[in-house]
C-alpha positions as CSV (number, residue, x, y, z in Angstrom):
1,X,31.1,208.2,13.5
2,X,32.0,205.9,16.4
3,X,31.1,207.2,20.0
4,X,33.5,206.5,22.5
5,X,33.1,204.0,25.1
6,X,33.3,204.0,28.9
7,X,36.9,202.3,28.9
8,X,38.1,204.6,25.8
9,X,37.8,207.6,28.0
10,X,39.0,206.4,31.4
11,X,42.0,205.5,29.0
12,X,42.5,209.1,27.5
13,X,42.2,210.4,31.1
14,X,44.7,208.1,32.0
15,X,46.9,209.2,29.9
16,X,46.4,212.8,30.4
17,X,47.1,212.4,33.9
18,X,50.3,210.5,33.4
19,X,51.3,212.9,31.3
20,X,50.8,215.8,33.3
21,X,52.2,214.6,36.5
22,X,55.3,212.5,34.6
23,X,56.8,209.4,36.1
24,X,57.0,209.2,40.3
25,X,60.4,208.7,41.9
26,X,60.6,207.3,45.6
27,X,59.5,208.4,47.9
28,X,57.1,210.8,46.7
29,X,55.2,213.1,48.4
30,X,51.2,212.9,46.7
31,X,50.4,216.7,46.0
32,X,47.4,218.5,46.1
33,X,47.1,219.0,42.3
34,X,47.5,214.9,41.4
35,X,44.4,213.9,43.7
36,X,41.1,213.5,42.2
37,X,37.3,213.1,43.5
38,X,34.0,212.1,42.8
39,X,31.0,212.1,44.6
40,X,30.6,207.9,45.4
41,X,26.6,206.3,44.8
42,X,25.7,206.8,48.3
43,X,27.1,210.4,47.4
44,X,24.8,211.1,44.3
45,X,21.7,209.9,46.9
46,X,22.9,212.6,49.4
47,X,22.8,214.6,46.9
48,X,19.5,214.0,45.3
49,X,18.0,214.5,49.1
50,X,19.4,217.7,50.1
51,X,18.0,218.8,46.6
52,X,14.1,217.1,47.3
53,X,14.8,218.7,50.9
54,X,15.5,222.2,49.0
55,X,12.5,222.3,46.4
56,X,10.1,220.9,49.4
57,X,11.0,223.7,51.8
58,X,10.4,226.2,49.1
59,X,7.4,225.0,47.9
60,X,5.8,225.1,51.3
61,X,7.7,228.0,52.8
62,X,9.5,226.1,55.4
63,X,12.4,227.7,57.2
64,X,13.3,224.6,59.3
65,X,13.6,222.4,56.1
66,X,15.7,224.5,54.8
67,X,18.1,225.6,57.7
68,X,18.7,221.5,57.7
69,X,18.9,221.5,53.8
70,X,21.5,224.5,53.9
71,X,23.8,222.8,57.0
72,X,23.9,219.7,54.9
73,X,24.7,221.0,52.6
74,X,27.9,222.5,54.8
75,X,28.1,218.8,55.9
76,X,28.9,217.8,52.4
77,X,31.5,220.4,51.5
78,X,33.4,219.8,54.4
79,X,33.2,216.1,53.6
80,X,34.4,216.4,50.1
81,X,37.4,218.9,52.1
82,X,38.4,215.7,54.5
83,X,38.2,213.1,52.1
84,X,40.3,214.9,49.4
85,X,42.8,216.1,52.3
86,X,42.7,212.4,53.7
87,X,45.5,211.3,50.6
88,X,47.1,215.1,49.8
89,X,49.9,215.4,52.0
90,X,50.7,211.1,52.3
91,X,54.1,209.9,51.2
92,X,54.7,206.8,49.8
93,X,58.0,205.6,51.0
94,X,58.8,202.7,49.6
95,X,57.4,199.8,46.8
96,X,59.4,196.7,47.3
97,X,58.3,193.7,44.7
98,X,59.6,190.8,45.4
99,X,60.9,187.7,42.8
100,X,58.3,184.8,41.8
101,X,58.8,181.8,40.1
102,X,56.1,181.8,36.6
103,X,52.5,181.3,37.4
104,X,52.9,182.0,41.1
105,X,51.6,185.2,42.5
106,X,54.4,188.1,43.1
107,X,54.1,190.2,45.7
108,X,54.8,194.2,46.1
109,X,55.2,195.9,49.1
110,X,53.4,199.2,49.7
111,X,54.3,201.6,53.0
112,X,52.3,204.7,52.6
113,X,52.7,207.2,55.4
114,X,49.3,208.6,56.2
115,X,46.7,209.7,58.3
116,X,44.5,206.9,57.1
117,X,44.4,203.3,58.5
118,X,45.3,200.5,56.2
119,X,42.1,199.1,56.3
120,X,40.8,202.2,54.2
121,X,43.1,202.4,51.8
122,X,42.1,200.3,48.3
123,X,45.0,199.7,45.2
124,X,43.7,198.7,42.2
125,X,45.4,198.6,38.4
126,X,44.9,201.4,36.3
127,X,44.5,198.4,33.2
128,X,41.6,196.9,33.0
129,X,44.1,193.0,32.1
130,X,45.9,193.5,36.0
131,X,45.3,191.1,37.8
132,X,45.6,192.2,41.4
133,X,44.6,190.6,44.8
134,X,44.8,193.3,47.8
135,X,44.7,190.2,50.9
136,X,45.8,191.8,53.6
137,X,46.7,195.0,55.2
138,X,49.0,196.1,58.4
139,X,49.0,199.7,59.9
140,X,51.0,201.4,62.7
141,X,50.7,204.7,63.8
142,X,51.0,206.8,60.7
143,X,52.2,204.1,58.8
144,X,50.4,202.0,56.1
145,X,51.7,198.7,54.9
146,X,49.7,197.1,51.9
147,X,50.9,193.6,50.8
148,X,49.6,193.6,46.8
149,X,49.8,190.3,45.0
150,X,49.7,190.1,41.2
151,X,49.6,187.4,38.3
152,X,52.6,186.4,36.6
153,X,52.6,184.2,33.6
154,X,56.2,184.3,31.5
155,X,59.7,184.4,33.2
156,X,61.4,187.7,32.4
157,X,61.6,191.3,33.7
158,X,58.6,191.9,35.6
159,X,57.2,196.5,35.8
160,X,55.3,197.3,38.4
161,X,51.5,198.8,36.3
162,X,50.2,201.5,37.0
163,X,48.3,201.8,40.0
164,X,45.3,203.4,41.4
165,X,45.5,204.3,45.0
166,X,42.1,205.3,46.3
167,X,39.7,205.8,49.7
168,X,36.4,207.0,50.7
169,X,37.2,207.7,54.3
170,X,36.0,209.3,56.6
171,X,32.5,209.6,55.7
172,X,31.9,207.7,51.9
173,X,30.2,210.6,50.4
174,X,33.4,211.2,47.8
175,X,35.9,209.0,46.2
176,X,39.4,210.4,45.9
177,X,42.3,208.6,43.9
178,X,45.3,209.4,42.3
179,X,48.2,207.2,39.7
180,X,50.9,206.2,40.9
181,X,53.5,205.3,38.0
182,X,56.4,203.9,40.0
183,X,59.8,202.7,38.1
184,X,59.8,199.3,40.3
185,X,60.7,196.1,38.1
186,X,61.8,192.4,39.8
187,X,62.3,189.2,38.2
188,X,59.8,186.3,37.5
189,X,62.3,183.1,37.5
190,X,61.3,180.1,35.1
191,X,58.7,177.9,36.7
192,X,60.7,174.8,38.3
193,X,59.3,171.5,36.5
194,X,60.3,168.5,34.3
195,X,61.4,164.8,35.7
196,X,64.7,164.3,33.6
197,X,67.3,163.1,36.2
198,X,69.7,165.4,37.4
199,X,73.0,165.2,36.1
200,X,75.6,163.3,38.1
201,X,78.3,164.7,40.2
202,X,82.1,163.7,39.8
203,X,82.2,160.3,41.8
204,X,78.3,159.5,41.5
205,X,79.4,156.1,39.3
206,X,79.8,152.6,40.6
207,X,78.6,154.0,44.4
208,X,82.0,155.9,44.3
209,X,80.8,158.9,45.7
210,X,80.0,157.3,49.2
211,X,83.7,156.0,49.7
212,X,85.0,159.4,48.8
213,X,82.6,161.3,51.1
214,X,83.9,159.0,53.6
215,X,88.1,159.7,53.0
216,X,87.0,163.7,53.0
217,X,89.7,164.8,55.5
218,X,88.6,168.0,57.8
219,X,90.9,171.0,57.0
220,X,89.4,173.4,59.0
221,X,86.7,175.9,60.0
222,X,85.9,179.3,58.6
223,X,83.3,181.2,59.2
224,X,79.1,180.7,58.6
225,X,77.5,181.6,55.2
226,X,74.0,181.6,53.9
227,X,73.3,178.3,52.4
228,X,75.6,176.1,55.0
229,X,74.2,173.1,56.3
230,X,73.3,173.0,59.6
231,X,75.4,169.7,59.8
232,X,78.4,170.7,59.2
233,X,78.0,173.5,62.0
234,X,80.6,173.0,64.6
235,X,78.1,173.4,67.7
236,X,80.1,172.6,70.2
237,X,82.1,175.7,69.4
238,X,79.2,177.8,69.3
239,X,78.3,176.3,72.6
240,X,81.7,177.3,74.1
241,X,80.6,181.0,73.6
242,X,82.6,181.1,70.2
243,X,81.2,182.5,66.9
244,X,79.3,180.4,64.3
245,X,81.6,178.0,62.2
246,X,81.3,175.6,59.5
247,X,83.9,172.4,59.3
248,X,85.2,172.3,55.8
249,X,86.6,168.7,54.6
250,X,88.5,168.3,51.6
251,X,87.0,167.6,48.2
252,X,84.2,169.3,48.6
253,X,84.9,172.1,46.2
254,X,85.5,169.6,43.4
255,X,82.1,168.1,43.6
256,X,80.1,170.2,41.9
257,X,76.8,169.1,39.4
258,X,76.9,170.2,36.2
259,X,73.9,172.0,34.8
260,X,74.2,172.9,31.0
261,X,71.5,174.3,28.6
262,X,72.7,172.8,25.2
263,X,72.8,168.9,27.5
264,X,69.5,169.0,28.8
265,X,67.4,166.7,25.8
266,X,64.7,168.9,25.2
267,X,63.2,170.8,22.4
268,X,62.0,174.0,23.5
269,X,63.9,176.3,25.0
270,X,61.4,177.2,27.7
271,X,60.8,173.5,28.3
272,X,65.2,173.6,29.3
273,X,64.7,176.8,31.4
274,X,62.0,174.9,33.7
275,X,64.1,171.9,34.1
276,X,67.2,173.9,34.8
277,X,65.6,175.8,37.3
278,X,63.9,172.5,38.8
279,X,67.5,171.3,39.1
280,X,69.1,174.4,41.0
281,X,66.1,174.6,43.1
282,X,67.0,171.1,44.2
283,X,70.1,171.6,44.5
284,X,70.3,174.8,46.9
285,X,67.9,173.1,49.0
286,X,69.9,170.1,49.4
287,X,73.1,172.3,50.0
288,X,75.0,171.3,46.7
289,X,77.5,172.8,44.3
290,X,76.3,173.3,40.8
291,X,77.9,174.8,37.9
292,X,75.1,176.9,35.8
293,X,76.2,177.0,31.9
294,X,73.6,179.3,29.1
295,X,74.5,180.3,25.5
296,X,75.6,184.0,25.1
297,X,76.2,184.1,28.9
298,X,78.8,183.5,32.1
299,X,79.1,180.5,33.3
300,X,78.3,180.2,37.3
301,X,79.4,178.4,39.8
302,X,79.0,178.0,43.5
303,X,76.7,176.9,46.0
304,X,74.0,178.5,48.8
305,X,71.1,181.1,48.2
306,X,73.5,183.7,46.8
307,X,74.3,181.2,43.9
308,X,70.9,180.0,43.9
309,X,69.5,183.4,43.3
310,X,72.2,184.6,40.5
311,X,71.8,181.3,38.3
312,X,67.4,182.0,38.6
313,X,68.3,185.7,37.7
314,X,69.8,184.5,34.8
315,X,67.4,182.1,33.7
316,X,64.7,184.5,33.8
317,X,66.7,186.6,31.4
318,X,68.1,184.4,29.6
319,X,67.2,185.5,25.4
320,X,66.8,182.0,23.7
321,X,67.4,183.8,20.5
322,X,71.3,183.6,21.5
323,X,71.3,179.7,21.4
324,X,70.0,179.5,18.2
């Protein structure tokens, strides 16, 4: 009959503590009943002394040893008290993960409202495959803020794991922890890469695009948006005391590049999704129009971050099983 292993039960525990306390909705208040503790090493060795400190003072009749045996022993109830009331009562208010491009870390956002500096607080994942890097930490009164960076490796709909908030403080006798199984997902966009040139823009032939950029006529101002260049700003309005505007010439609308999945000359589909999204990376930050076309899906078009953020969403998305 096979034993099991170490990993085999922390697993089965796992799972018996997900299922008892369900799935956690923000923001969640930790209760009493979902924290768990453990004596730590330096624990166990406390332990082992106050129990030499116990069988010596018998053995030898010694009322001293054992008044200090029986008030440390006091000292490490009350311990085990603190540091299991040190995460009951905290509230996690928020988990924020933020989009990543493949193979670049992703970053989620804990704030925990404690009693606890940040500093002694410690995530890890409840898998034993999560890769997660815990880099820094930011507190304020009452207020935790842990910055959590994880692995990504493939484009698509990225979970948050299950995680394992945990902390020794005040004293490091006991370890207390508890799961937290949050419903937080983000994107991870394809990873930007290939060298194929970028398709050209109406007027790009014969140098043609330079004499038209030079008849565009100004038709006006209307108001700042995200993505404008800062050229076409009209500072000396802004200067005046008058809100942000952007000149708009004609034929700028019309000028738009022309990005489509079944054009691009490559074989694998994943190989088209990394060039694509090398193109529209390009493109936003040189403040461009681009038209965004993918089997099975709308076709996009426009320009700034907005745009930029919509045609990466659906890349990462994107099922190459509808282009077949």
């Amino acid at each position: 009959m096979r034993r099991p292993t170490t990993a085999g039960i922390r697993q089965r525990m796992l799972r018996w503590a997900l299922r008892r306390q369900g799935k956690d909705a923000l923001p969640l208040q930790l209760a009493a009943r979902r924290i768990y503790i453990l004596p730590t090493r330096a624990g166990w060795t406390f332990a082992l002394l106050i129990l030499a400190m116990f069988i010596a003072g018998m053995n030898y009749g010694n009322g001293l040893a054992l008044l200090l045996t029986f008030w440390l022993v006091g000292f490490s109830l009350i311990a085990m008290v603190r540091t299991q009331r040190s995460l009951a009562g905290a509230r996690i208010l928020r988990a924020v993960a933020e989009p990543a491009f493949a193979q670049d870390p992703l970053r989620l956002t804990l704030d925990i409202e404690c009693t606890l500096a940040a500093s002694d607080l410690e995530v890890s994942g409840a898998d034993i495959l999560t890769e997660l890097q815990q880099t820094h930490t930011a507190s304020a009164p009452g207020l935790a803020s842990l910055q959590l960076y994880f692995a990504t490796q493939r484009r698509g709909r990225w979970q948050v794991p299950v995680l394992r908030l945990q902390t020794h403080a005040p004293f490091g006798l006991f370890r207390t922890w508890t799961w937290l199984a949050m419903d937080v997902a983000t994107l991870v966009y394809p990873r930007p890469k290939g060298n194929l040139p970028v398709p050209e823009m109406p007027g790009d032939h014969a140098g043609s695009r330079r004499q038209t950029d030079s008849l565009d006529e100004l038709t006006g101002l209307r108001p700042f948006r995200e993505g404008d260049s800062p050229r076409q700003v009209a500072w000396k309005t802004y200067a005046r005391g008058g809100p942000l505007l952007v000149r708009e010439y004609a034929g700028q609308a019309s000028a738009a590049r022309d990005f489509d999945y079944a054009a691009v000359p490559l074989a694998d589909s994943e190989a088209r999704l990394s060039q694509l999204a090398r193109w529209i990376v390009d493109a936003a930050q040189q403040n461009q129009s681009w038209i965004l076309r993918l089997p099975g899906s709308a076709v996009l078009s426009g320009a700034g971050t907005l745009h930029r953020s919509s045609s990466l969403q659906q890349l990462a998305l994107f099922d190459g099983a509808s282009s077949r």
